[in-house]
C-alpha positions in Angstrom: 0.1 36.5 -28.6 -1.2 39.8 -29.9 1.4 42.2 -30.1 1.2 46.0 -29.5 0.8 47.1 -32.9 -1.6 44.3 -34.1 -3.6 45.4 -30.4 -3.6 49.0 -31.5 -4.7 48.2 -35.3 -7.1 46.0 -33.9 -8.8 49.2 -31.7 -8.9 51.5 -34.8 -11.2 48.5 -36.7 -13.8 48.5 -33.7 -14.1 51.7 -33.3 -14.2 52.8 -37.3 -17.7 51.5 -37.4 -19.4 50.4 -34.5 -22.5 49.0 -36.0 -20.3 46.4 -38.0 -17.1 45.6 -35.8 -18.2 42.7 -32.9 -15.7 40.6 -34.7 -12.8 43.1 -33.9 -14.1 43.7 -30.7 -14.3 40.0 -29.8 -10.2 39.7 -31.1 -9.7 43.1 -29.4 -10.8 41.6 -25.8 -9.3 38.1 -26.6 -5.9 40.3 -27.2 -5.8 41.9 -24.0 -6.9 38.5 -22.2 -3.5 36.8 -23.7 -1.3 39.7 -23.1 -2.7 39.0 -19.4 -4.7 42.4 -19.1 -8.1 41.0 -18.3 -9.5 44.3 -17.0 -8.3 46.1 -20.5 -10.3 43.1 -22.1 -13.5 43.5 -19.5 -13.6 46.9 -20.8 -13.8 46.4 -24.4 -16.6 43.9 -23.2 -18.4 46.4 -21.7 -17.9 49.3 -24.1 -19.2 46.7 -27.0 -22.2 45.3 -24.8 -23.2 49.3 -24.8 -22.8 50.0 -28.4 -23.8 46.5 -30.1 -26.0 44.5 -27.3 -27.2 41.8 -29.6 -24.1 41.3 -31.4 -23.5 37.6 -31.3 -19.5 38.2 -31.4 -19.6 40.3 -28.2 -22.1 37.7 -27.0 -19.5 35.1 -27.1 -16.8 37.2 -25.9 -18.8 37.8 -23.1 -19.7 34.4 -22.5 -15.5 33.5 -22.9 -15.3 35.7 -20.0 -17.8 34.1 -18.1 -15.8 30.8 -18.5 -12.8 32.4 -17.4 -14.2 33.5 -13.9 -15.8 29.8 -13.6 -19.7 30.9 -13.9 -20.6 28.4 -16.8 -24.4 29.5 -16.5 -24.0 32.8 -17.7 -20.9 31.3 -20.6 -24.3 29.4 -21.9 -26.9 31.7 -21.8 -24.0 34.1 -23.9 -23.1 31.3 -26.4 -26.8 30.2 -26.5 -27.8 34.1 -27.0 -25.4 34.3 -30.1 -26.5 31.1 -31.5 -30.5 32.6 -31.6 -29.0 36.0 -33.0 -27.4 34.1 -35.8 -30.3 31.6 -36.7 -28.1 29.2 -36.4 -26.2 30.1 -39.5 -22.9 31.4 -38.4 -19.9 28.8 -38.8 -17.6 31.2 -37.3 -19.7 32.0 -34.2 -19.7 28.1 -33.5 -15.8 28.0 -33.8 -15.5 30.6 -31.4 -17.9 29.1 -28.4 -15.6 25.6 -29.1 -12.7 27.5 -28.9 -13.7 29.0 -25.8 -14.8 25.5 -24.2 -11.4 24.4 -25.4 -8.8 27.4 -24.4 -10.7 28.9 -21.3 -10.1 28.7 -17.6 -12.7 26.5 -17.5 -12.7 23.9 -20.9 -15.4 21.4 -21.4 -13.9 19.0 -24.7 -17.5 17.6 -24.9 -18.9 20.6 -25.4 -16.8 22.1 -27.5 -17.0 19.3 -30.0 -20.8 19.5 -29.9 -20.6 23.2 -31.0 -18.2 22.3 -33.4 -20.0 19.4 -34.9 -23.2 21.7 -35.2 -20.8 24.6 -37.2 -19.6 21.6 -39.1 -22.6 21.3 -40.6 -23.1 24.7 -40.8 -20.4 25.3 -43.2 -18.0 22.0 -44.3 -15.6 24.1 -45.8 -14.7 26.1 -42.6 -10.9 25.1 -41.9 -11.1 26.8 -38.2 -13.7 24.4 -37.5 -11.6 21.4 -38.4 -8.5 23.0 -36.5 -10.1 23.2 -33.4 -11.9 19.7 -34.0 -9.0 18.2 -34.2 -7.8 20.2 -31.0 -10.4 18.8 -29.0 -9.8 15.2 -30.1 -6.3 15.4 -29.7 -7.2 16.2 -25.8 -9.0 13.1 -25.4 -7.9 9.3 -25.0 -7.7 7.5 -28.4 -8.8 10.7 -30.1 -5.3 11.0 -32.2 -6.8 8.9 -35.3 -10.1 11.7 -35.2 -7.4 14.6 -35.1 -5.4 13.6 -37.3 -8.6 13.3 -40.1 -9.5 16.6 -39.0 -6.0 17.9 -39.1 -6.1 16.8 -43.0 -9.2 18.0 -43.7 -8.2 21.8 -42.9 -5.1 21.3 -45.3 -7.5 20.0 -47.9 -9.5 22.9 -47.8 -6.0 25.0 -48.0 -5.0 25.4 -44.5 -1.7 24.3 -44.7 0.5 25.5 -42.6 -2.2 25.7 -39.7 -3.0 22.3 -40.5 0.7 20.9 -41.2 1.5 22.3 -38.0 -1.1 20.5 -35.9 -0.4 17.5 -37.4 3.5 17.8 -36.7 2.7 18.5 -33.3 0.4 15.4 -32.9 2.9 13.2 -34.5 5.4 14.5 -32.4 3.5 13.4 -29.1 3.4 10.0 -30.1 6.9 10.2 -30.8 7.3 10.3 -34.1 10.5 12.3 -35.0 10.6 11.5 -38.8 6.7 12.1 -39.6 6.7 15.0 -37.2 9.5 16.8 -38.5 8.0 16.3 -42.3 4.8 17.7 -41.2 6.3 20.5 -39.7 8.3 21.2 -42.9 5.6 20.9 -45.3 4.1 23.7 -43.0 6.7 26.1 -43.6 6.9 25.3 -47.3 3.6 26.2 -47.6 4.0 29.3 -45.6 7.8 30.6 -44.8 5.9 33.2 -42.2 4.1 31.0 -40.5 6.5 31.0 -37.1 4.0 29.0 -35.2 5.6 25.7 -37.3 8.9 26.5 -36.0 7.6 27.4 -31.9 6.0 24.2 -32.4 8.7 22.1 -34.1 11.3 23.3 -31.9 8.6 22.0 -28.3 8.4 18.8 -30.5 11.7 18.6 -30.4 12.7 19.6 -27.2 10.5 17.1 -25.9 12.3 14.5 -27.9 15.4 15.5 -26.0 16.7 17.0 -29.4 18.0 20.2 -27.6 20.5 21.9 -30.3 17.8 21.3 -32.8 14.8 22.3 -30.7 16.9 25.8 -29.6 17.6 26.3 -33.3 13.5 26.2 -34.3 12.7 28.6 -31.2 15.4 30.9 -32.5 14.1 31.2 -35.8 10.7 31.9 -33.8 12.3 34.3 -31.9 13.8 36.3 -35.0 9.7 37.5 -35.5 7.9 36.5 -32.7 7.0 39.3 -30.1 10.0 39.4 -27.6 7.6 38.6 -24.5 8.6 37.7 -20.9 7.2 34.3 -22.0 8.9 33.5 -25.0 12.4 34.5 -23.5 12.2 32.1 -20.8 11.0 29.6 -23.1 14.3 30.4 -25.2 16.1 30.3 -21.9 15.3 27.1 -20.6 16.1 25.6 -24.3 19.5 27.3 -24.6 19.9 25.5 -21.3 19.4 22.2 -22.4 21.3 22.8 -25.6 24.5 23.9 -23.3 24.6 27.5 -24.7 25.1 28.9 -21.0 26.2 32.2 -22.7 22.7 32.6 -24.6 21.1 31.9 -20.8 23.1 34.4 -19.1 22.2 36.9 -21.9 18.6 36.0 -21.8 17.8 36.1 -18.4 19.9 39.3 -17.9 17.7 40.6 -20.2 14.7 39.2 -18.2 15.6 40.2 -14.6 16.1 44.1 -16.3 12.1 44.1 -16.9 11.6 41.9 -13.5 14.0 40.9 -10.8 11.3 39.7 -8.9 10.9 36.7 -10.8 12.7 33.9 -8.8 12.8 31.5 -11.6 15.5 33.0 -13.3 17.8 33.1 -10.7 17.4 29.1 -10.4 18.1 29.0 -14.3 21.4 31.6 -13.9 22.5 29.5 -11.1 22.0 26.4 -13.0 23.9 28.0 -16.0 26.9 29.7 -14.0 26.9 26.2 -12.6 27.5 24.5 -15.9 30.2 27.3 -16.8 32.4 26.7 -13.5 31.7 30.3 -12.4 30.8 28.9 -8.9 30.7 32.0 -7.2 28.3 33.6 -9.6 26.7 30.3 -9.4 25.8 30.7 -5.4 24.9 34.0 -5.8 22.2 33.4 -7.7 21.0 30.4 -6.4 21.1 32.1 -2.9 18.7 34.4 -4.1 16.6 31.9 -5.1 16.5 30.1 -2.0 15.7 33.5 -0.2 12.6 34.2 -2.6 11.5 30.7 -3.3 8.3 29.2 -2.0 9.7 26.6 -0.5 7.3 24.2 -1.8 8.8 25.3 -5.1 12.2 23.6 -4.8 13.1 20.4 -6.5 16.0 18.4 -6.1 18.0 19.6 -8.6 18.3 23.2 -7.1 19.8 21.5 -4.0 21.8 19.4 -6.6 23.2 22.5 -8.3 23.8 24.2 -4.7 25.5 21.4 -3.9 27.6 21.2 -6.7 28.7 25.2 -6.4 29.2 24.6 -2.8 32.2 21.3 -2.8 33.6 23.5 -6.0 34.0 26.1 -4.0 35.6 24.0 -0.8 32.5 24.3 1.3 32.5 20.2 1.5 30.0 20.3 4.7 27.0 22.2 3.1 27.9 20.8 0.1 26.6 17.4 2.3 23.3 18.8 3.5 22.3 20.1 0.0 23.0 17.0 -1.8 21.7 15.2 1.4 18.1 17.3 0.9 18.4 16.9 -2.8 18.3 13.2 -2.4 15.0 13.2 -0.2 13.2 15.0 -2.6 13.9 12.2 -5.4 15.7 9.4 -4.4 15.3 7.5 -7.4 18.0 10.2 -9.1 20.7 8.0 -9.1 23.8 10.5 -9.8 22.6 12.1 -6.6 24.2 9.0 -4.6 27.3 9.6 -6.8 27.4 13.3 -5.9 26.8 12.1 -2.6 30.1 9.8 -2.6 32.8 12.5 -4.5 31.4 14.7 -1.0 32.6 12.0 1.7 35.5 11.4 -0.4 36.7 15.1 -0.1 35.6 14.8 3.4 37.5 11.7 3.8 34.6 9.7 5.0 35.4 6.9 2.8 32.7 4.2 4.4 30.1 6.6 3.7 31.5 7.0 0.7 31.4 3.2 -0.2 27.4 3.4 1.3 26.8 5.9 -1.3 28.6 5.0 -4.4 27.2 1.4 -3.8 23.2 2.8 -3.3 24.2 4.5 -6.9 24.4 1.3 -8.5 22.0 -0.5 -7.2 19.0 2.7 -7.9 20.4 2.7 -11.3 21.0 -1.2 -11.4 24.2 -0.3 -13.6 27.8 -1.2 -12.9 29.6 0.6 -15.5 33.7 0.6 -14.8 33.0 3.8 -14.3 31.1 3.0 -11.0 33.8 0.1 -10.0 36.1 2.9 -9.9 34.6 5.2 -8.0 33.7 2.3 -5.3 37.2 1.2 -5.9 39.1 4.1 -4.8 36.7 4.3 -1.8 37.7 0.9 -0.7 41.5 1.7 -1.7 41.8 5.1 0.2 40.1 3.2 3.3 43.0 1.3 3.3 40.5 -1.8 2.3 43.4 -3.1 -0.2 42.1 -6.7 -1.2 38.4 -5.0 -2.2 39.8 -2.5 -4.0 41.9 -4.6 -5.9 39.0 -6.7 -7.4 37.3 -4.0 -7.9 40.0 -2.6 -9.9 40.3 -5.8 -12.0 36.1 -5.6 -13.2 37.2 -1.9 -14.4 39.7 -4.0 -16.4 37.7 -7.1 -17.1 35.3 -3.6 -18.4 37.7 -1.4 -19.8 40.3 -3.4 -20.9 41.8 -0.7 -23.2 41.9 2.0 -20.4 45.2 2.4 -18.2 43.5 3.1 -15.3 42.1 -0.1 -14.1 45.7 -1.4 -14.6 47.3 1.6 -12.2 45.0 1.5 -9.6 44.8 -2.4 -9.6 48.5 -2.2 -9.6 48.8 0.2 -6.6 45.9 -2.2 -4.7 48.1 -5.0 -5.2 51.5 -3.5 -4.3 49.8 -2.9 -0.9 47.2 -5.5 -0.2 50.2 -7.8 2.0 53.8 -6.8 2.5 56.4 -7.5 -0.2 54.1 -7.9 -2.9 55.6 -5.8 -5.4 56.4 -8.7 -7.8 53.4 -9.6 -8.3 51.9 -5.6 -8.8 54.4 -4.9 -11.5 52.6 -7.3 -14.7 49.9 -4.4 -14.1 52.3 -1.4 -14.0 53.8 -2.6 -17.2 50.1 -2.9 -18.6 49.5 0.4 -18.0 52.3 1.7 -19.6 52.1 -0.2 -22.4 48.7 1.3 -23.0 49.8 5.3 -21.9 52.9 4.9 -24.4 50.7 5.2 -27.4 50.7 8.9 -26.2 52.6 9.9 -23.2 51.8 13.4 -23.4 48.3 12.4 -22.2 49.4 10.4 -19.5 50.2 11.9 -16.1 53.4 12.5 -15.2 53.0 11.3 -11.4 51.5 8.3 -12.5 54.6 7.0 -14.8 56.8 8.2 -12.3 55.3 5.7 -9.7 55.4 3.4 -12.1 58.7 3.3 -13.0 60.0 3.6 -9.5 58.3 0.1 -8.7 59.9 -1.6 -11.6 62.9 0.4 -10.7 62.9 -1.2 -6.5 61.5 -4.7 -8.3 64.8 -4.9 -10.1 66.7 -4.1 -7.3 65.1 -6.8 -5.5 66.1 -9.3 -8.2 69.9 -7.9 -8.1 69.6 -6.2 -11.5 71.3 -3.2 -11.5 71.1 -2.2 -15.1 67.7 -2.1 -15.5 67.0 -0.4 -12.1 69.2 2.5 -13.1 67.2 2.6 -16.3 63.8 2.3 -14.8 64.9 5.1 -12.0 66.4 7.2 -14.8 62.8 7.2 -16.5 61.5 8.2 -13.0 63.7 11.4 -13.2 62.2 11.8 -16.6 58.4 12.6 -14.9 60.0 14.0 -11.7 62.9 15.2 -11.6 63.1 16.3 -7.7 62.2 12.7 -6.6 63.8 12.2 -3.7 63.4 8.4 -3.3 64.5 7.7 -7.4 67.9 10.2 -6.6 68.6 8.1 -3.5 68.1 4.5 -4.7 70.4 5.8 -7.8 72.8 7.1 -5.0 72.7 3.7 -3.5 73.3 1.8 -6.6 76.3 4.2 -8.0 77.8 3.3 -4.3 77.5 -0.5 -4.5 
């Protein structure tokens, strides 16, 4: 986009010499279009109709126009008019009609490329010509192969960074990271200025899920590109996705200063607040979302984030009915299901908690330990002893290296039929074995409920030496448990 000075420097060239400037008046009226001032640009229109009727540059610009409000009668009798004026002979009037077909509200690919073909052979060694070739093949299916030839063609004839950058962005879009990311380079090797190569590496980028990276590019586009409402979000929305919540906050802060009726930013600040674990910050902003939104604008992840701000903040029961609304809207998002089953588990609904944390594995047809867990300690806090247990046992069948298949497995077991605490205790010793490598990781509650059990098993088997020692380690992790201070009690007694 144009910015203010280029605009201004652009005005004193068309009106310096009026009998010679429909080129700057064309770019003058394109500027004020992009900057989204269309009756600024209708005005230069009309001004340069008055002063230079039969210019074919304010003949095309004219015709642009008529694209733009949908009458493509009067875009052709323009383009046609400017052709006539020209004899024919003008490369660059012929690259502005396809650029018109191609970048107006109303774009027509065949009929660019006919125009461009005809300027083609107008002039061969026109590089905007190729550009915009290769533009309008890129649009169309199987057209990559002609791009790409016209991409090359303009860095033949010098374009280089223009054409570099085209062809990075083309590579990108079928995916190519390696021959994208050289194409973008030999761009700005040609031309360090150029900052379209890095607005354009950084989308290729971002697209390839290569958020730090893609963030990085757009900054660098940011250091010179005009600081427009546009380009901010853009930034925004890739800080987001690179987990630099600070850079959001201060961006869209920024944002809502020039416009606070823009109800997209509040979504992206909720998001982002979300992501920090400033929950109330996070509601506040996504409430005033939901109170502007058009409702038809909502997706499921702003009733994901609501949802996730709400249970943070102890409001379990509209935490529910968010996630519950989220999960209409898509329900092939599996970690919705998830989400959905930590909710009935703080609500203490553990069979719909089982429902839900099941229908996760099944949508993402995964079970990770992770998910044997989860379903695990749904089944073990409904009491539902002999399930939990063997669910336990895949997380360790999983995760044989992790201690907590072997504690909850062990506490499944202890309680799955009376008196069983023999047989729980070969898992209680497998768990510490694993949390001794570095007990100041381990939790404190844990090792003192598993020493206690070994402590009451060697009471059962009449071994007094060791259950002193085992209730001693108890104290160890807890000294105020009662239960450890009272078996010692008994045992100092007997």
């Amino acid at each position: 986009m144009i910015n203010l000075i280029k605009q201004r420097h652009i005005h004193d060239v068309a009106n310096s010499n009026p009998e010679t400037s429909g080129q700057a008046y064309y770019y003058l009226a394109s500027a004020y279009y992009q900057s989204g001032k269309s009756d600024s640009g209708q005005m230069i229109i009309n001004k340069a109709t008055s002063l230079l009727p039969q210019n074919p540059y304010i003949k095309v610009a004219a015709g642009r126009e008529a694209l733009n409000a949908k009458n493509p009668v009067d875009a052709k009798a323009n383009f046609d008019a400017a052709i006539q004026s020209t004899k024919g002979k003008d490369a660059k009037v012929f690259a502005l009609i396809g650029d018109a077909y191609l970048n107006s509200a109303m774009p027509d690919r065949a009929a660019a490329i006919t125009f461009l073909q005809q300027g083609i052979i107008v002039d061969k060694t026109n590089t905007e010509l190729y550009l915009l070739y290769g533009d309008a093949k890129k649009r169309m299916e199987n057209g990559g192969g002609e791009a790409a030839s016209a991409y090359e063609k303009a860095v033949e004839l010098k374009a280089v960074a223009r054409g570099q950058t085209r062809l990075g962005s083309l590579y990108g879009e079928a995916r190519n990271l390696e021959t994208s990311s050289a194409a973008f380079d030999a761009a700005l090797v040609a031309d360090a200025s150029y900052i379209a190569a890095n607005r354009d590496k950084g989308e290729m980028l971002y697209t390839l899920k290569k958020y730090s990276l893609a963030r990085d590019e757009y900054k660098t586009y940011m250091e010179t590109a005009d600081t427009t409402n546009d380009n901010l979000t853009r930034f925004a929305y890739m800080s987001f996705q690179a987990k630099d919540y600070e850079s959001v906050s201060s961006i869209i802060n920024i944002l809502l200063a020039k416009d606070s009726t823009n109800v997209t930013l509040y979504r992206l600040n909720g998001y982002s607040f979300c992501e920090k674990k400033n929950y109330p910050a996070a509601l506040e902003n996504l409430q005033k979302f939901f109170d502007k939104a058009d409702t038809s604008k909502i997706i499921y992840l702003d009733y994901k984030y609501y949802g996730k701000a709400l249970m943070e903040s102890k409001q379990d029961s509209l935490a529910e009915i968010m996630i519950g609304k989220a999960v209409i809207l898509d329900s092939t998002e599996c970690d919705l299901y998830a989400d959905q089953g930590d909710i009935y588990m703080r609500l203490k609904r553990y069979t719909d908690a089982q429902a839900s944390y099941a229908k996760k594995m099944a949508c993402a047809n995964s079970q990770g330990a992770a998910d044997y867990f989860l379903l695990g300690k749904s089944y073990y806090f409904n009491k539902q002893y002999d399930i939990s247990d063997s669910l336990f046992r895949k997380v360790i069948e999983l995760k044989p290296a992790s201690s907590v298949g072997y504690y909850w497995a062990a506490r499944s077991t202890l309680y799955k039929k009376e008196n069983n605490i023999d047989e729980a205790i070969p898992l209680y010793d497998k768990y510490l074995e694993i949390v001794s490598v570095d007990l100041t990781k381990a939790s404190k509650k844990e090792l003192a409920e598993a020493y206690l059990n070994k402590g009451k098993n060697a009471i059962l088997k009449d071994d007094k030496v060791k259950a002193k020692e085992f209730l001693n380690k108890v104290l160890e992790f807890d000294a105020e448990n009662k239960e450890a201070k009272d078996l010692l009690s008994s045992l100092a007694k007997g």
